[in-house]
C-alpha atoms as a printed R data frame, in Angstrom:
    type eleno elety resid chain resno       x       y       z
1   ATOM     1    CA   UNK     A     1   4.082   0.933   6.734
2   ATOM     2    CA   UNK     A     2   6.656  -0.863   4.403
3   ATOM     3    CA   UNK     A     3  10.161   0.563   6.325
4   ATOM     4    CA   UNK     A     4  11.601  -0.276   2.854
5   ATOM     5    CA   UNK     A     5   9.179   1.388   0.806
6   ATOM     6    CA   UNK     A     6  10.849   4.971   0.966
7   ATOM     7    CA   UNK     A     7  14.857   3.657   1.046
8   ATOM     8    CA   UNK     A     8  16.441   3.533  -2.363
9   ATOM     9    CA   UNK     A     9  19.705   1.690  -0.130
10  ATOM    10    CA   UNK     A    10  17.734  -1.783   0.508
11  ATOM    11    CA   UNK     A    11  15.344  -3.459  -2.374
12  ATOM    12    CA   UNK     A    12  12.098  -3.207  -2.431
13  ATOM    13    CA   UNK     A    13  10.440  -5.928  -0.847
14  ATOM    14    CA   UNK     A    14   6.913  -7.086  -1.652
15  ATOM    15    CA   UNK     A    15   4.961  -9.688   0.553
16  ATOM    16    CA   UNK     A    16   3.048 -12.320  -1.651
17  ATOM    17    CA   UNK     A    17   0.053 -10.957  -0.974
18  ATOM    18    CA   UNK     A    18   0.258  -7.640  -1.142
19  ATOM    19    CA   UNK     A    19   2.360  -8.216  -4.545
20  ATOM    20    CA   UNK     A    20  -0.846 -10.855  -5.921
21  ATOM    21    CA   UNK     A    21  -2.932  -7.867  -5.463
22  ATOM    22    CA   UNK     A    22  -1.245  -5.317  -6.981
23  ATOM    23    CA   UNK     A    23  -0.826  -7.796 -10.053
24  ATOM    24    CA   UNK     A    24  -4.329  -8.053 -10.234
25  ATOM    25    CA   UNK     A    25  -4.633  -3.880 -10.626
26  ATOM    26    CA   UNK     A    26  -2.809  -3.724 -13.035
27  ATOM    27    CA   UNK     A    27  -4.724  -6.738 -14.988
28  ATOM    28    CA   UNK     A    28  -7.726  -5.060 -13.774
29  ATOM    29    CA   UNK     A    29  -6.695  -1.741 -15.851
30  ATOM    30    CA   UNK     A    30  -5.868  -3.541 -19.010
31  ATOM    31    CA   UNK     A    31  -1.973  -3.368 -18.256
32  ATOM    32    CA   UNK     A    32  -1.497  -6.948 -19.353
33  ATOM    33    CA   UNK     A    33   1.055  -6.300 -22.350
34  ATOM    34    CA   UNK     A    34   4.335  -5.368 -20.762
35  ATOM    35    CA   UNK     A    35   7.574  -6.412 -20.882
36  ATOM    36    CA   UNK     A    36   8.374  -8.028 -17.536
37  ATOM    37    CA   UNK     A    37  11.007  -5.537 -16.479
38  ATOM    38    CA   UNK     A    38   8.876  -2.652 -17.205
39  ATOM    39    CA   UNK     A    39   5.707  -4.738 -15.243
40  ATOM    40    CA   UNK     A    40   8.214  -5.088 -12.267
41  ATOM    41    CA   UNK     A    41   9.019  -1.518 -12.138
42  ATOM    42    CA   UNK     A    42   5.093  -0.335 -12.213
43  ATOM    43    CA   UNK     A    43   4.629  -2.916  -9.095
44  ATOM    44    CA   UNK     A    44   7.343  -0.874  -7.074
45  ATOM    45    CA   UNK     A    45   5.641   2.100  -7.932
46  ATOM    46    CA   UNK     A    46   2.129   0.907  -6.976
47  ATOM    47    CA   UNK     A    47   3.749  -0.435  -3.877
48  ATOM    48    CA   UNK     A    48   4.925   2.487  -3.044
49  ATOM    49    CA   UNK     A    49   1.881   4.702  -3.828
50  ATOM    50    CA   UNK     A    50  -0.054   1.715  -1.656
51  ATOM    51    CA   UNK     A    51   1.881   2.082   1.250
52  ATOM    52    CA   UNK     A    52   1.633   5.983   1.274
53  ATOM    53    CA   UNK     A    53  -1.810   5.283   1.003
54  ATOM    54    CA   UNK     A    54  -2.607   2.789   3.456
55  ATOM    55    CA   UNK     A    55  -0.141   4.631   6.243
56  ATOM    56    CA   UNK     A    56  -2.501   8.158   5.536
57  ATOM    57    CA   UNK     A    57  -5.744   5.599   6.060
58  ATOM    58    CA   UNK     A    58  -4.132   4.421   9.898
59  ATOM    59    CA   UNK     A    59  -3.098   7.894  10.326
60  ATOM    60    CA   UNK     A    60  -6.300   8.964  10.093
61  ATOM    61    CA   UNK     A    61  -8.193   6.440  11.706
62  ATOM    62    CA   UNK     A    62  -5.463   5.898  14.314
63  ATOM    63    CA   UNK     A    63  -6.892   6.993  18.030
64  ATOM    64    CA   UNK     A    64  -4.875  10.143  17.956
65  ATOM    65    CA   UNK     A    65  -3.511   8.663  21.773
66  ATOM    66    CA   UNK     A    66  -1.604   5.690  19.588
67  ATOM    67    CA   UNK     A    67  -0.444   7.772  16.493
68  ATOM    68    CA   UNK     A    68   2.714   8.271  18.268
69  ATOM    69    CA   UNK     A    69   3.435   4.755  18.749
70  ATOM    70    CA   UNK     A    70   3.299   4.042  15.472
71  ATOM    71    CA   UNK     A    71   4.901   6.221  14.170
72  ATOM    72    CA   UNK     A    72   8.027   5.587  16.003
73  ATOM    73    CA   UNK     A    73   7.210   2.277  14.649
74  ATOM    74    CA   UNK     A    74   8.197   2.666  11.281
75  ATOM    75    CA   UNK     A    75  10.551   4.824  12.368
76  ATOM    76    CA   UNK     A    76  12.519   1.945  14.313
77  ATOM    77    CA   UNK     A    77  11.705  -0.469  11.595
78  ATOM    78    CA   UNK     A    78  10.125  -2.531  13.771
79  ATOM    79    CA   UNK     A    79   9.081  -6.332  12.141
80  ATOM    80    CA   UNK     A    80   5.157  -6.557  10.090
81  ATOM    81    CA   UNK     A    81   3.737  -8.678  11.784
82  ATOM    82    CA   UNK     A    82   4.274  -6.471  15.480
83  ATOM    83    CA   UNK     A    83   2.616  -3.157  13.419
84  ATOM    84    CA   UNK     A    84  -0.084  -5.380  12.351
85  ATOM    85    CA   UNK     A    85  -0.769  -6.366  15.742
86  ATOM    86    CA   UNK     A    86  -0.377  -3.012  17.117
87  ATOM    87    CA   UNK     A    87  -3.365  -1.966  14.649
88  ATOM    88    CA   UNK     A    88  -5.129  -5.444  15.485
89  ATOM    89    CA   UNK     A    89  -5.284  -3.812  19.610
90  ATOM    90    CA   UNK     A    90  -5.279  -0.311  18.302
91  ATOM    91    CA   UNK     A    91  -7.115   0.593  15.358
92  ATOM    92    CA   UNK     A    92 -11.035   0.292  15.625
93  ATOM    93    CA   UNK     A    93 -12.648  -1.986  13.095
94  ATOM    94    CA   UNK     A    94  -9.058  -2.685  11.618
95  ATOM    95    CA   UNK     A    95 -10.263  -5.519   9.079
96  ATOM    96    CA   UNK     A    96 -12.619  -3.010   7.630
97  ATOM    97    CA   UNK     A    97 -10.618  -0.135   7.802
98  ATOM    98    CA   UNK     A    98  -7.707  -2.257   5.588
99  ATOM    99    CA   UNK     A    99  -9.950  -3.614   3.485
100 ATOM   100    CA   UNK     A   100 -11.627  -0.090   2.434
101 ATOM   101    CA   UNK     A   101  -8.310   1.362   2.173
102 ATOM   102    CA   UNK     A   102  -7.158  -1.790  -0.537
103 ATOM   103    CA   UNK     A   103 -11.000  -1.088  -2.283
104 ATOM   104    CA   UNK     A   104 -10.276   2.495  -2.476
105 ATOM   105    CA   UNK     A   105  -6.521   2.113  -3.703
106 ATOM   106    CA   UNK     A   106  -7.732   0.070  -6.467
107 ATOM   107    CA   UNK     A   107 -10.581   2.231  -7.440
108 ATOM   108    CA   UNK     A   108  -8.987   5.287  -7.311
109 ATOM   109    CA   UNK     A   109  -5.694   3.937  -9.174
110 ATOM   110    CA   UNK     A   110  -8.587   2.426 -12.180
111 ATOM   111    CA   UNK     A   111 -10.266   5.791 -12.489
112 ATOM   112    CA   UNK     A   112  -6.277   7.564 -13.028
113 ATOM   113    CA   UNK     A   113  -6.239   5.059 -15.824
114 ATOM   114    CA   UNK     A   114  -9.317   5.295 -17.642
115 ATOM   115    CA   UNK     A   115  -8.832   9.415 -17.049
116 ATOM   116    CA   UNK     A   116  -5.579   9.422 -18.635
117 ATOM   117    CA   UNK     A   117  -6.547   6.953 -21.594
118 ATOM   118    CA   UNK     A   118  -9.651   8.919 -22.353
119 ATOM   119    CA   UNK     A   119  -7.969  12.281 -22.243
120 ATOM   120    CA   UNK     A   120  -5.428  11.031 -25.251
């Protein structure tokens, strides 16, 4: 969703929100003793790996008849706030749907963690 997300020419920019969350992932998996640069860098990458995983979640929950307009979308760059009213109108049960996808990120990314320290 993030048009920055996937550039490497413009930095990486995290809303509040979204960046208060992924904070609380990685206190949530016991990541609470790095050094602030190396912190900052496993935020971009969970930012990243959340916004490939939330855009997968629209695309398939998107009405196949408004995939296309979203997708050119992103594509333009257009501002947040107009995607997240085109999935407001367009998306069915959009609260939910987000909110599942966030549950599910979270989840998943917790069970990667307790996988890898219990294989070592």
């Amino acid at each position: 969703m993030n048009p920055n997300a996937t550039s490497t020419a413009q930095p990486l920019e995290i809303p509040p929100q979204i960046r208060t969350f992924l904070q609380s992932v990685l206190t949530d998996a016991n990541m609470t003793t790095l050094d602030d640069d190396m912190k900052e860098e496993m935020i971009k990458e969970l930012f990243i790996s959340l916004d490939n995983h939330i855009t997968a979640v629209i695309v398939d929950n998107l009405p196949k008849d408004h995939l296309e307009a979203f997708i050119k979308m992103n594509e333009e760059k257009k501002p947040q706030s107009e995607i997240e009213q085109f999935l407001k109108d367009n998306l069915p049960n959009a609260q939910e749907v987000m909110a599942k996808a966030f549950a599910d990120f979270r989840n998943n990314y917790l069970a990667d963690v307790t996988k890898a320290k219990n294989s070592n």
